[in-house]
GUTORPA-107146 format. One line per field, with one value per atom (N, C-alpha, C): residue in three letters; atom name; x, y, z. Coordinates in nm, 3 decimals, padded with zeros to 5 digits. Layout:
N
zafi = c(ALA:...) $
marfi = c(CA:...) $
xx = c(X:...) $
yy = c(Y:...) $
zz = c(Z:...) $
! end
This chain:
102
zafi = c(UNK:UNK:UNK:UNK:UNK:UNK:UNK:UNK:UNK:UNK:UNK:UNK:UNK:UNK:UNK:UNK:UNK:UNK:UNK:UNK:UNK:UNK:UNK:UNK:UNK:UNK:UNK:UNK:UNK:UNK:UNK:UNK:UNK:UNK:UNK:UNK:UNK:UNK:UNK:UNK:UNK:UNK:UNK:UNK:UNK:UNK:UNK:UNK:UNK:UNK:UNK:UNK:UNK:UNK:UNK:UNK:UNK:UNK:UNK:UNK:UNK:UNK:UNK:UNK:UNK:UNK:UNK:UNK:UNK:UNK:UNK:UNK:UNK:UNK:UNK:UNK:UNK:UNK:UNK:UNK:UNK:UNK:UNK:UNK:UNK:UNK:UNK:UNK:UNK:UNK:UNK:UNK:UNK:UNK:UNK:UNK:UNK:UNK:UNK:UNK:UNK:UNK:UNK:UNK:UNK:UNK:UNK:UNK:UNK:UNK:UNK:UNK:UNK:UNK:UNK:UNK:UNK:UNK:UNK:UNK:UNK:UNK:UNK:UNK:UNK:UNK:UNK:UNK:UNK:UNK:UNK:UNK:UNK:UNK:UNK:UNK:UNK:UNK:UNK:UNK:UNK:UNK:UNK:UNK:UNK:UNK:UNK:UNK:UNK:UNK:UNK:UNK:UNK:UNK:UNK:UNK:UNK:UNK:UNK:UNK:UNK:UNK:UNK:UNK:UNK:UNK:UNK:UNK:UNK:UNK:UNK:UNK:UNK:UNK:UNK:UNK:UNK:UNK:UNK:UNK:UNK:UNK:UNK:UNK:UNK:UNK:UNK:UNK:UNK:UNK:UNK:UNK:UNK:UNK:UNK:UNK:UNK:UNK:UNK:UNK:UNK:UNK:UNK:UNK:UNK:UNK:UNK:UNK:UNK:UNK:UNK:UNK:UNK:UNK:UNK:UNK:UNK:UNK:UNK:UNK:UNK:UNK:UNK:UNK:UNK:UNK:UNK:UNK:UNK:UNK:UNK:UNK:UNK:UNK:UNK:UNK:UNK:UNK:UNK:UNK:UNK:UNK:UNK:UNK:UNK:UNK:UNK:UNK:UNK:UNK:UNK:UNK:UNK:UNK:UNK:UNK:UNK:UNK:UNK:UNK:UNK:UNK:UNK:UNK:UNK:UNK:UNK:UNK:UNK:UNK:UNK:UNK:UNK:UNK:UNK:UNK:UNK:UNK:UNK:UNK:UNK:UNK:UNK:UNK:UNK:UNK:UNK:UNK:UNK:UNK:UNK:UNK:UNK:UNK:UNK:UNK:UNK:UNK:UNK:UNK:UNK:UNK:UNK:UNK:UNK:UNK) $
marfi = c(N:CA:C:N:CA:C:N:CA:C:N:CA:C:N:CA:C:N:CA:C:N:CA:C:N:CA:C:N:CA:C:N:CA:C:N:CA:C:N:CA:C:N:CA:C:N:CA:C:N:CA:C:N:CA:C:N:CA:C:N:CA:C:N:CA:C:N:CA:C:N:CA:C:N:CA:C:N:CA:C:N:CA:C:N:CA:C:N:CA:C:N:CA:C:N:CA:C:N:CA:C:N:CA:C:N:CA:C:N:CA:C:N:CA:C:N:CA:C:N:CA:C:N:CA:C:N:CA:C:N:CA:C:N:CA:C:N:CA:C:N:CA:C:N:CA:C:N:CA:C:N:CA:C:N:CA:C:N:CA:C:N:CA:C:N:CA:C:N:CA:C:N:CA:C:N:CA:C:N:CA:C:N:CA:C:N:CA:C:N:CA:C:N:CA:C:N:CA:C:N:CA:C:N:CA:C:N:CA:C:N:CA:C:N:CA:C:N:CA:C:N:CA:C:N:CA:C:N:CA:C:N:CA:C:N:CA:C:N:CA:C:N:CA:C:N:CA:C:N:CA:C:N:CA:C:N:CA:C:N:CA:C:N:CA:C:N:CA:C:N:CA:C:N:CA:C:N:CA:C:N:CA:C:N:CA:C:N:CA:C:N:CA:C:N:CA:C:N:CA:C:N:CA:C:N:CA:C:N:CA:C:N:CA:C:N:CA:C:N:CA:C:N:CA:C:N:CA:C:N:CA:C:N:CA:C:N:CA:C:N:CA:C:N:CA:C:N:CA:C:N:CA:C:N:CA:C) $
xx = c(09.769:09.774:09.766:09.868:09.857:09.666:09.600:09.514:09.389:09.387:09.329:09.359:09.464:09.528:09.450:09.468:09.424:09.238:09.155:09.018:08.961:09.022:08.998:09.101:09.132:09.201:09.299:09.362:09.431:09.540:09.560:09.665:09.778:09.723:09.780:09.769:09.886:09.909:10.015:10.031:10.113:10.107:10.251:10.233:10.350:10.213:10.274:10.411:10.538:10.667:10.672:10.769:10.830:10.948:10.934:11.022:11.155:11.263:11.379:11.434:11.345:11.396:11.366:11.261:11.165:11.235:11.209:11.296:11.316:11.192:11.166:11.156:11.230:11.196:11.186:11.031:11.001:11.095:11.150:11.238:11.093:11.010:10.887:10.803:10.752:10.705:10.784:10.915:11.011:11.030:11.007:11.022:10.869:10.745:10.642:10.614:10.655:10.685:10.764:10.873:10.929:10.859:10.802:10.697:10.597:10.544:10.432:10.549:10.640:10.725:10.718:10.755:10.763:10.644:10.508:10.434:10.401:10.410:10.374:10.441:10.568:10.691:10.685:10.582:10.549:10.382:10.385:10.221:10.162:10.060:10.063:10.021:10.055:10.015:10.095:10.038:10.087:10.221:10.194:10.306:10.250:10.340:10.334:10.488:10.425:10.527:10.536:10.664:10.681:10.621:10.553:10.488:10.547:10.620:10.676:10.629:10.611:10.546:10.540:10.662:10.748:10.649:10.638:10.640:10.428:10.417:10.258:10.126:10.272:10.214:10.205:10.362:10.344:10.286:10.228:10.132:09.986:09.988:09.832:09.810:09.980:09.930:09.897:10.000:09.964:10.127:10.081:10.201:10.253:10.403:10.441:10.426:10.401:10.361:10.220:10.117:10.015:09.983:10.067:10.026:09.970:10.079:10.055:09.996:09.928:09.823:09.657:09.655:09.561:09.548:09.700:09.646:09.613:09.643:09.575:09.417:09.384:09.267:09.243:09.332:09.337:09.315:09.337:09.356:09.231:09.142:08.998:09.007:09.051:09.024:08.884:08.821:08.726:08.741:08.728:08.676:08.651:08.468:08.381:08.486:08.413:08.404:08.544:08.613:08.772:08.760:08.704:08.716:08.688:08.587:08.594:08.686:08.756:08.915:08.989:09.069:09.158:09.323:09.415:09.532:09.565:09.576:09.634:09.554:09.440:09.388:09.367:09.367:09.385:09.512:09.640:09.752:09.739:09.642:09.663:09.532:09.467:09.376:09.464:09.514:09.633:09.727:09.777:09.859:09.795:09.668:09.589:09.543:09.480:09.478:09.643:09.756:09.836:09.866:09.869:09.888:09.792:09.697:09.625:09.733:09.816:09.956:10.093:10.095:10.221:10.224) $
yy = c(16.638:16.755:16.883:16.882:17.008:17.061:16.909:16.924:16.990:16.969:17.016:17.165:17.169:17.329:17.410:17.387:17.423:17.463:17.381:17.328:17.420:17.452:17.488:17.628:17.703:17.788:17.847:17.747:17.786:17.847:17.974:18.041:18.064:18.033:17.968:17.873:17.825:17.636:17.627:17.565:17.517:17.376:17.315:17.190:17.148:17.031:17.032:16.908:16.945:16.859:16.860:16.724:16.641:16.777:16.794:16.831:16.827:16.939:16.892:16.775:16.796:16.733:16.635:16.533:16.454:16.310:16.234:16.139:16.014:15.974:15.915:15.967:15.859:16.011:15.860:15.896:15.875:15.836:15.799:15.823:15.832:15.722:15.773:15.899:15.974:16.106:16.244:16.211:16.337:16.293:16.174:16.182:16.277:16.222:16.262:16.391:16.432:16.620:16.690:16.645:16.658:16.653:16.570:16.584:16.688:16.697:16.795:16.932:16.951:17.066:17.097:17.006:17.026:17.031:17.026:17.041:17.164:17.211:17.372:17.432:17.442:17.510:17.519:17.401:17.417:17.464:17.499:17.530:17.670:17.720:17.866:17.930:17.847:17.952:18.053:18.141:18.277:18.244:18.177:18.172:18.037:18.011:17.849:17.865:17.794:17.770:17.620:17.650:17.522:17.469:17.418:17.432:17.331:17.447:17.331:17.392:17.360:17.418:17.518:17.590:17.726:17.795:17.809:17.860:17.895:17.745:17.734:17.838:17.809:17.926:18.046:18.108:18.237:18.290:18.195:18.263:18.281:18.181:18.212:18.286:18.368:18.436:18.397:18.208:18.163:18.122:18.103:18.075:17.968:17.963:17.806:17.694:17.673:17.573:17.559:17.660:17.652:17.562:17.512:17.428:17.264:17.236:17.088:17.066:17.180:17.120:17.140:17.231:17.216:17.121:17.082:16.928:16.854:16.824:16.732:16.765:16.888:16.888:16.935:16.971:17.025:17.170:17.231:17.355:17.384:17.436:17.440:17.588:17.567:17.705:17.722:17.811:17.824:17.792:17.651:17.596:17.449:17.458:17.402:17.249:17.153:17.027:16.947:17.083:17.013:16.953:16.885:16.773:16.682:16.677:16.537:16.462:16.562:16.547:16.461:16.378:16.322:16.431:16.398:16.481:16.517:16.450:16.441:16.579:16.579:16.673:16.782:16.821:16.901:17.008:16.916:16.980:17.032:16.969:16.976:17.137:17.107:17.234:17.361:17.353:17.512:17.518:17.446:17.464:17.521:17.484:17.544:17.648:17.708:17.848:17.915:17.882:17.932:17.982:17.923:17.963:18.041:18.116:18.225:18.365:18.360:18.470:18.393:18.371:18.251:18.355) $
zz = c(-02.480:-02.394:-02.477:-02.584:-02.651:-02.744:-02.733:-02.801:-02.698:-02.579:-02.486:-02.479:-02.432:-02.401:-02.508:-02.659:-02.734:-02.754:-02.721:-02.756:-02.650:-02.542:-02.388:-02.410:-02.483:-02.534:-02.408:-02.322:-02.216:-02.213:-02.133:-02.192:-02.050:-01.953:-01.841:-01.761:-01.728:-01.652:-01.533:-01.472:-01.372:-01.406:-01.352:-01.319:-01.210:-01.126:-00.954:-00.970:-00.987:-00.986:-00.853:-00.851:-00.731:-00.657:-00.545:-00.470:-00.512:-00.464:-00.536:-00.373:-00.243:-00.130:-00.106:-00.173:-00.139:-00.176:-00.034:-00.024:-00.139:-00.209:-00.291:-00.410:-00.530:-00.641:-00.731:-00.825:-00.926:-01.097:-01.135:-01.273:-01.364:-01.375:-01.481:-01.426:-01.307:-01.284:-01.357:-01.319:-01.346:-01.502:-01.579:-01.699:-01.801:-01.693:-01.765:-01.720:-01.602:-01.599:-01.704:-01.767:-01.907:-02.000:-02.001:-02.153:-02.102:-02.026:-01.996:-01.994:-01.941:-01.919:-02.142:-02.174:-02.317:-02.388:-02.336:-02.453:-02.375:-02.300:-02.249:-02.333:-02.317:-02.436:-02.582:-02.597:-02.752:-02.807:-02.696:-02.684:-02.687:-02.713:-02.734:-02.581:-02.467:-02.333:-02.353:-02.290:-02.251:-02.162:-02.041:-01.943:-01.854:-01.826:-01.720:-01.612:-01.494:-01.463:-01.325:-01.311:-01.243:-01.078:-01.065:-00.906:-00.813:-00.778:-00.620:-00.502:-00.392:-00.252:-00.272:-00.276:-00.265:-00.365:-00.440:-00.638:-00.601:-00.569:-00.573:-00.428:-00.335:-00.215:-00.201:-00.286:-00.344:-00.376:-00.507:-00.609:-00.550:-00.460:-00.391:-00.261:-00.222:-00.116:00.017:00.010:00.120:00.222:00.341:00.384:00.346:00.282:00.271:00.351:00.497:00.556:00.635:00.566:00.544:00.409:00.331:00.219:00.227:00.306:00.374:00.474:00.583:00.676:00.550:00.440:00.350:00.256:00.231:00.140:00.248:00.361:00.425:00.526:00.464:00.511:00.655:00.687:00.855:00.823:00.706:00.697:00.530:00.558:00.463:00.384:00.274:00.207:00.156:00.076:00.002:-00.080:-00.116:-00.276:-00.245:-00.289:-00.346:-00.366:-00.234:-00.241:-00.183:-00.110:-00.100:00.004:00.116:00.183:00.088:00.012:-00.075:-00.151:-00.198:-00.287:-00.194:-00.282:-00.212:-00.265:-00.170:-00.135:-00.263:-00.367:-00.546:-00.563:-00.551:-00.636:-00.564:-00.480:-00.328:-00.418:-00.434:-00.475:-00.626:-00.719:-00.853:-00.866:-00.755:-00.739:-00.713:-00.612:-00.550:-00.674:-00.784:-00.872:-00.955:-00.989:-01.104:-01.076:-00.947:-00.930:-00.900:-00.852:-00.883:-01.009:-01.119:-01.274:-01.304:-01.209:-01.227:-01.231:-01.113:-01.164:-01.187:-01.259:-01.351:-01.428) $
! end
């Protein structure tokens, strides 16, 4: 990861963590959000931050429960190819333009 960030000279990131409400919870997800939480921290971005619903709707200026009728596609923003996406990347898309103001 850090070698990417680097090569791709990225100087801002988000990354989409598990809900603190969400009924099911991962122990290996929330472990490998740690390592990713830690190679940001050791990494030369400018700023990153943490994307939960809340955090990721903000930043894009959208209503918070406008988030989940758009990952599921009921709700169509402008960007190139998002019915094709499946839900994963739907979310990993709104995080990555979120870390546009991170």
């Amino acid at each position: 990861l850090l070698d990417i960030l680097r090569e791709y000279k990225v100087v801002k990131a988000g990354i989409r963590v598990t809900e603190t409400t969400a009924k099911s919870l991962s122990i290996a997800r929330v472990q490998f959000e740690g390592v990713i939480l830690e190679a940001f921290a050791s990494s030369e971005l400018k700023s990153y931050y943490i994307g939960y619903i809340s955090s990721i709707s903000s930043r894009l200026g959208i209503d918070r429960n406008s988030f989940k009728p758009m990952i599921k596609n009921e709700i169509t923003p402008d960007i190139e190819n998002w019915s094709d996406m499946k839900q994963e990347e739907r979310e990993a898309i709104l995080c990555a333009k979120g870390a546009e103001h991170a």
